[in-house]
N, C-alpha and C positions, 0 to 999 in steps of 0.2 A: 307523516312524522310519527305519529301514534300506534299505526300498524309496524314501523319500523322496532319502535321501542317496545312493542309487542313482544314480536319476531326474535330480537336479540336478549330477551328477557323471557326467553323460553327456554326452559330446560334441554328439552329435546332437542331444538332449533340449535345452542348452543355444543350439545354432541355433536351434534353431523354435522356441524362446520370444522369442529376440532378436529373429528376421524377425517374430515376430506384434508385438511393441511396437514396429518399426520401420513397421509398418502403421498403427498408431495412432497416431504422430507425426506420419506422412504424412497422417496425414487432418485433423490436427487442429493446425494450425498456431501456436497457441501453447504446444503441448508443446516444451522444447526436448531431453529425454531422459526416457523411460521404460523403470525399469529395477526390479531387484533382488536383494538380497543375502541369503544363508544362514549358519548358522552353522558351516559350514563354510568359511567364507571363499568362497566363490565369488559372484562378481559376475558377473548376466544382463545387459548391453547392448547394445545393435547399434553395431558399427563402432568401437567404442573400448577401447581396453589401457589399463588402471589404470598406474599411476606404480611403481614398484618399492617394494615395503613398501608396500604400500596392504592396510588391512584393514578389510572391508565393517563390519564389527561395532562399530568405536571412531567412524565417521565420523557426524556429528550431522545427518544424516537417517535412520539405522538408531537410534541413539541417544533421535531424538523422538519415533522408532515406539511404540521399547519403551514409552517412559516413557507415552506415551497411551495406549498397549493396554488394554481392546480396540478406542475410538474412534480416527479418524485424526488425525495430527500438526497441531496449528495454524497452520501456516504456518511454515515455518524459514528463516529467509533466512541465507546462509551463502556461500561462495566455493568452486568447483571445485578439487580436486586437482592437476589436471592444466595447466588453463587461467590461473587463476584469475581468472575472469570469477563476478560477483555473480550467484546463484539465488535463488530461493524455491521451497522443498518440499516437497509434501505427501507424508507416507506412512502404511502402516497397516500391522501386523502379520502375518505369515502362521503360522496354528498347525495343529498338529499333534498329536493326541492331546492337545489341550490347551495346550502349549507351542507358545510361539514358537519357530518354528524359522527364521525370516527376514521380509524385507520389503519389500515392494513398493511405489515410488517415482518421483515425477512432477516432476519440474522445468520452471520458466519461466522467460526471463529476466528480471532487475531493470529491464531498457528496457522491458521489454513492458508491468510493471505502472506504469512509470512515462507509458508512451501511454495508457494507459487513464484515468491518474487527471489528468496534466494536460497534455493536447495538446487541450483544448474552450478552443471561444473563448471570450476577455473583453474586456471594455472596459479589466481591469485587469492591468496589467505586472506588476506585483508578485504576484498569486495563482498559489500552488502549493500541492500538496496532500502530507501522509507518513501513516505507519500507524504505529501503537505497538502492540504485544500488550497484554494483562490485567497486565501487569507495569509498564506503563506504560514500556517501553524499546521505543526505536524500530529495527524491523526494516524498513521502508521509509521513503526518503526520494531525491529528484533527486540529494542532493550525498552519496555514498557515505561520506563523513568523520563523518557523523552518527550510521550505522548502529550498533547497539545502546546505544547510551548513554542515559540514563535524560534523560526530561524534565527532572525536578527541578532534574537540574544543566548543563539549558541555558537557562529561560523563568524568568521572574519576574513576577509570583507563579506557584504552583504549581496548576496548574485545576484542579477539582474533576470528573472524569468519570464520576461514578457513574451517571447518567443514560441514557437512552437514546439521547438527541440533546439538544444545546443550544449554546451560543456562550460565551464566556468571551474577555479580552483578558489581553494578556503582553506585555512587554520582551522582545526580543533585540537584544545587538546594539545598543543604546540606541535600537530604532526600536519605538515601540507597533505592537503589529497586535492583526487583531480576528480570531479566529477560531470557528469552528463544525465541532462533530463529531458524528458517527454510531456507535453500535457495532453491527459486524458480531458476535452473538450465536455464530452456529455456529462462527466461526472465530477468538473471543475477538478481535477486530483491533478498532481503535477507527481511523478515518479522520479526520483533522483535515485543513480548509483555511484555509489565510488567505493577508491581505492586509494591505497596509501600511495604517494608521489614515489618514496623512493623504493617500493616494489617493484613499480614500472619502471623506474629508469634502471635497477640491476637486472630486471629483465631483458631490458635491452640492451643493457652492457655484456651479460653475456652469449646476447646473439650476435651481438657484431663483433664482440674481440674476436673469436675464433677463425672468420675470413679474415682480419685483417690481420691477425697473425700470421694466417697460412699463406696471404697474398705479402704482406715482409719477406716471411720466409723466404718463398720464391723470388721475387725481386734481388735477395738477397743475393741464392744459388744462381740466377740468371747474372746479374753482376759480375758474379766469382768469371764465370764462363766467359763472358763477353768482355772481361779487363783481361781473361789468359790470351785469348784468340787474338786480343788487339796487344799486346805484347809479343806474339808470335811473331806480326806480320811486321812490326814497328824492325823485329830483329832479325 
């Protein structure tokens, strides 16, 4: 423990940790900081000075370390110190003779997971997609104003997601939408997308009027024909 608190309370020792995760940021472009903290208060990052009274220990990606340990944090979406620009966090423990003695942490931004989830094309204007943990409070979402607040008391009725995937519909907003979700298992997230109800159904109103126009029609002109023919022979 002593050479530990050494080690990370070395100048030096603390460069060449920062330039090695400043290596891996560079390689890996949707890292936006990899970093970590000790229980000494010391914070490894490249390029950046904490805010005055910043303590690695109280901040809640050290906080959702501990609480997972030994497995890694579920995803913590949370707001920078210094910036305060929207994260999400993964982190995991570092032990020591058993104890956690700090934690090692990877941040992406809240745009990134928001390209990822709805910049695919659609036919429909309305479809966007958010993330709720196993608590059913949403830690992602496009409109930042949404971010942790529990479903219950945004949607009506309250969806059942105990499932592994399936579709349920909800009021918001007094607009019905239909949606369908996924649970990501390893990282507790449950991914919901939807759309406005009555997109889809003029969507599909106008895929099906056009056949069954065309198929009237016809029925119609076969009619006309099949009542001449049968007046012909009647006379």
């Amino acid at each position: 423990m002593k050479k530990l608190e050494k080690d990370i309370s070395s100048v030096v020792e603390r460069e060449e940790l920062a330039r090695l995760y400043h290596l891996f940021e560079r390689q890996d472009p949707d890292i936006n900081y990899l970093y970590s903290g000790y229980f000494t208060n010391t914070l490894i990052i490249y390029n950046y000075t904490p805010p005055p009274g910043y303590v690695a220990m109280i901040r809640p990606w050290y906080l959702a370390a501990v609480e997972s340990a030994p497995d890694i944090s579920k995803g913590l979406t949370y707001t920078e110190a210094k910036t305060g620009e929207w994260l999400i966090s993964l982190s995991e423990a570092l032990y020591d003779d058993n104890k956690i003695v700090g934690v090692i942490a990877v941040d992406t931004h809240i745009d990134k997971i928001n390209q990822l989830l709805n910049t695919q094309k659609s036919q429909y204007n309305s479809l966007y997609s958010y993330i709720v943990n196993n608590y059913e409070e949403i830690i992602f979402h496009p409109n930042t104003n949404f971010l942790f607040k529990k479903l219950k008391d945004l949607i009506t009725p309250i969806p059942n997601l105990n499932e592994t995937k399936g579709e349920f519909e909800y009021t918001f907003d007094n607009i019905q939408k239909l949606a369908y979700y996924t649970k990501l298992n390893d990282l507790n997230w449950t991914i919901i997308t939807v759309v406005n109800k009555s997109e889809v159904m003029d969507n599909v109103l106008r895929r099906i009027i056009p056949p069954l126009f065309f198929a009237l029609l016809l029925s119609i002109i076969l009619g006309v024909i099949v009542n001449r023919i049968t007046i012909n022979k009647v006379i």
